[in-house]
Each structure stands twice: as C-alpha cells, then as structure tokens.
C-alpha positions in Angstrom: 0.3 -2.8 15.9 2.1 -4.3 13.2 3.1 -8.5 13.2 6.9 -9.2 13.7 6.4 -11.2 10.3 6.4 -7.6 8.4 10.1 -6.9 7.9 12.4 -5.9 5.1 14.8 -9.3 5.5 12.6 -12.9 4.4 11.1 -14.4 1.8 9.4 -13.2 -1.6 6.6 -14.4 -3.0 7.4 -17.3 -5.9 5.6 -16.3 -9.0 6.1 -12.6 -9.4 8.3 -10.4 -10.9 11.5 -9.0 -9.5 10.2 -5.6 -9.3 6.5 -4.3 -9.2 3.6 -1.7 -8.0 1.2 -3.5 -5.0 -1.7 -3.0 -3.9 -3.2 -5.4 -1.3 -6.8 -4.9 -0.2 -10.4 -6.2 -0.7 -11.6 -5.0 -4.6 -14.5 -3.0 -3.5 -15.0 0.8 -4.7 -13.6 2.4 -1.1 -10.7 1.1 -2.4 -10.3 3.5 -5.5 -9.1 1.1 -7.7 -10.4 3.0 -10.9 -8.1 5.6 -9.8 -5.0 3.6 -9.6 -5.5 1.7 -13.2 -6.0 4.9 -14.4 -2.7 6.5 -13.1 -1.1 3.5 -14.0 -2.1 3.3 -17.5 -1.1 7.2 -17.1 2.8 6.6 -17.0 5.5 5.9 -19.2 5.5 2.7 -21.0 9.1 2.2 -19.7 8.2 2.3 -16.2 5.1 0.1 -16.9 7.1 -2.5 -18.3 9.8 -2.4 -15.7 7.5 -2.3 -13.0 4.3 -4.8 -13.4 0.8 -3.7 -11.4 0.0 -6.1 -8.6 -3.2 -6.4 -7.5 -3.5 -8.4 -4.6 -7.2 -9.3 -2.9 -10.1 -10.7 -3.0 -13.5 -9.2 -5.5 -15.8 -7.4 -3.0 -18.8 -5.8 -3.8 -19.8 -4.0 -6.8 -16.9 -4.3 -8.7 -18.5 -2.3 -12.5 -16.1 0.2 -12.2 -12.8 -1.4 -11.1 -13.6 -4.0 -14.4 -14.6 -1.2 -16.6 -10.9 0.7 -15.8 -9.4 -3.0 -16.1 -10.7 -3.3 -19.5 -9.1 -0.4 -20.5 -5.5 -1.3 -20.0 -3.9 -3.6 -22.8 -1.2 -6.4 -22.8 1.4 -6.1 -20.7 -0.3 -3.1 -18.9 -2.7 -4.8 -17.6 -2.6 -5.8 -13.7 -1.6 -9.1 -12.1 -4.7 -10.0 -9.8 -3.6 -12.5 -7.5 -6.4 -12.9 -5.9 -6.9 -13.5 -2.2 -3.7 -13.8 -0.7 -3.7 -15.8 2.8 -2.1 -14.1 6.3 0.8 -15.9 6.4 1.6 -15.1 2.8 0.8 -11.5 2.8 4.7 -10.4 4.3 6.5 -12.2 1.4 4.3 -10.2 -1.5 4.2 -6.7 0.9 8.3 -7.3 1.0 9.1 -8.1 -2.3 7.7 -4.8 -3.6 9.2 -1.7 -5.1 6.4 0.6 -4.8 3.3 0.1 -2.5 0.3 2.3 -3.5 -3.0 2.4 -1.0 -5.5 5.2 -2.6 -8.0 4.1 -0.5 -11.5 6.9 0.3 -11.7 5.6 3.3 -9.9 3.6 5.9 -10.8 3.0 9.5 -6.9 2.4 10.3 -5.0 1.5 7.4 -3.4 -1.5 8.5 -2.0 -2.5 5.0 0.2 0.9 4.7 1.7 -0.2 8.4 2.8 -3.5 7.0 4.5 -2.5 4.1 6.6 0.5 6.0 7.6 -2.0 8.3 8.9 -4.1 5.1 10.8 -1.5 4.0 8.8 -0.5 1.1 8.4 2.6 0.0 4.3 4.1 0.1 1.9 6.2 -1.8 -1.3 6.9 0.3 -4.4 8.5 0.3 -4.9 11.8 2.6 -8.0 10.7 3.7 -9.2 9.1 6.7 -7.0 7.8 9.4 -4.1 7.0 6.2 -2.0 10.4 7.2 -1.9 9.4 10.8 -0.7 5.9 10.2 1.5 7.1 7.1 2.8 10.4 8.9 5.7 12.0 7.1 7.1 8.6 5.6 5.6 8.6 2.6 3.9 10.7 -0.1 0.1 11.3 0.4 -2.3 12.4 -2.5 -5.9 13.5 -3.4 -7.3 10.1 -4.3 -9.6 11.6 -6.1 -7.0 13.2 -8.5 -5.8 10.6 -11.1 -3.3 13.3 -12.5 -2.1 13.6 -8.6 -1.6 9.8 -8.0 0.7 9.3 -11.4 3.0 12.0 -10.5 3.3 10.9 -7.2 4.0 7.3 -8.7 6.5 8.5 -11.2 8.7 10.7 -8.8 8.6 7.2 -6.4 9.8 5.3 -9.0 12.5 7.6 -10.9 14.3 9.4 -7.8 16.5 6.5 -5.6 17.1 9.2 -2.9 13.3 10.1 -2.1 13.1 5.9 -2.4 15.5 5.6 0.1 14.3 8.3 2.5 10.6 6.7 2.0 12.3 3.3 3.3 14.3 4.7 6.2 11.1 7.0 7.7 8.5 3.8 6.5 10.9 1.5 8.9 11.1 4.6 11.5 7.7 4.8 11.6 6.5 1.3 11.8 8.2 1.3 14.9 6.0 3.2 16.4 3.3 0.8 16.4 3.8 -2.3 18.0 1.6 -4.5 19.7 3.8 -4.1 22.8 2.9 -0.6 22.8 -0.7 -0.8 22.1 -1.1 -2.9 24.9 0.5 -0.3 27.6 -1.6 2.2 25.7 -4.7 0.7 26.3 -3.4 -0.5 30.1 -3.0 3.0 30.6 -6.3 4.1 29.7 -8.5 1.2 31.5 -6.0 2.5 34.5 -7.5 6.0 34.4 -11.2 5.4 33.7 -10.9 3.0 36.7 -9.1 5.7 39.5 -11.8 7.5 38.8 
C-alpha cells in the first residue's frame, strides 16, 4: 500500500530546483545507478540543464562503480546527491519531480515507483522483478541493462507533454489500486480461507 502522504497537492522540498530527474533509493549496485548516469550524461545538453539529476539515498555497499560513472559526468551534469532523505520528507522531493526514473535489477516490490505514481509523477522503470506489476501500463518500462534503451525512454518523457500527461493520469489511476485499506481485506481474505479449511 502506498501512505496517504504521497499525493500530487503538498509541499516541495526547499533546496532544489523547480524541475528535475529523481531517483530515490539506497546507492548500492541492484540499484543500477551506472546505468542511469550513463543515460543521463547520454542526452542533450539542453535537457540536462533544464532538468538537474537527483539522487536521493543513502551510500550502500560497494559503491566502485556508481563513483566511477559519477566521475565521469562534468559540471553542471553532474548529479545532486542528497543523501539520506528521512520518511516524512521523502513525499515533498517524490512530488516536486518532473521525471522519476527507478532502473533498479532487482526489486522485491518496488515501493518507491508506487509513491511517485501516487504524486503524480510521471515513471521510467525497470522490467525486471516485481517493477512491471507495481508499474503496470502507467509508465514506460525498459531493459535496465540497456543504457541506449533508458535515454530514449528519458528523452521521449521529457520532450512529449501528452505521453507526460497520460503517464500522470494512469500513475494516479494506478496508485489507487494499492492502498493499505485494500491490502488489509486482501490479506483478511486469505487468513479467512486457509482457516475454513
């Protein structure tokens, strides 16, 4: 289920620029960060500049390759790393997003991609994992281990306001679909029929 607190109307996080990419996650290599700085640094300089990469986590474990990637973007390309960002935090950031990018290897739900459909925000997943059955159709899903793949995918997000709006309305549609309320009945429901039996 996704908090209440996730939803397009609230505050923005202070700090940051009007308009940029976000990621949100632990920076650990599941998290295929490499891939995303690279697809980043990929696109046109205009789009760079007008839209800022946010990186917003804390450093995991083995971090080499995510620094090596990190090294190779310059200036103004290079990422915003908030660092950890706290709970009751994480709706302003996830809402005050243009673009929200997750090319995660592996996920055991995907929480993250919930959240920022349920802000509004348009999403770029991974097809891996349990990612397509949180995104469903709402959003655009790519190879994450094709960098070429993730870019073009980013650039049509940002450059074509009707698929942005269509990702919004279907993000918002979707998140519906998983609230706590109905997780709860869910799981009622299935405690119900392993006990009649």
């Amino acid at each position: 289920g996704v908090d209440r607190k996730f939803m397009p109307e609230g505050e923005r996080m202070k700090g940051l620029p009007n308009e940029y990419i976000l990621f949100v996650g632990t920076l650990e290599p599941r998290k295929n960060l490499p891939t995303l700085l690279n697809a980043y640094r990929s696109l046109p300089k205009e789009l760079r500049e007008r839209y800022p990469l946010v990186i917003a986590g804390a450093l995991g474990w083995y971090t080499d390759e995510f620094k090596k990637a990190l090294r190779l973007l310059k200036g103004r390309e290079k990422p915003i790393l908030t660092g950890y960002i706290a709970q009751p935090h994480l709706p302003a950031i996830i809402r005050g997003a243009s673009l929200f990018v997750y090319p995660s290897f592996y996920e055991g739900f995907g929480l993250p991609v919930l959240e920022a459909m349920a802000c509004g925000v348009p999403v770029i997943s991974s097809n891996t994992s349990a990612l397509p059955e949180v995104l469903g159709d709402a959003g655009i899903m790519v190879d994450p281990y094709r960098v070429e793949k993730l870019e073009e995918a980013i650039y049509s997000a940002l450059t074509n306001d009707s698929l942005q709006q269509k990702m919004r309305g279907k993000g918002l549609e979707r998140a519906r679909l998983f609230s706590w309320e109905k997780c709860a009945k869910e799981t009622l429901n299935v405690y119900e029929e392993v006990f009649k039996e």
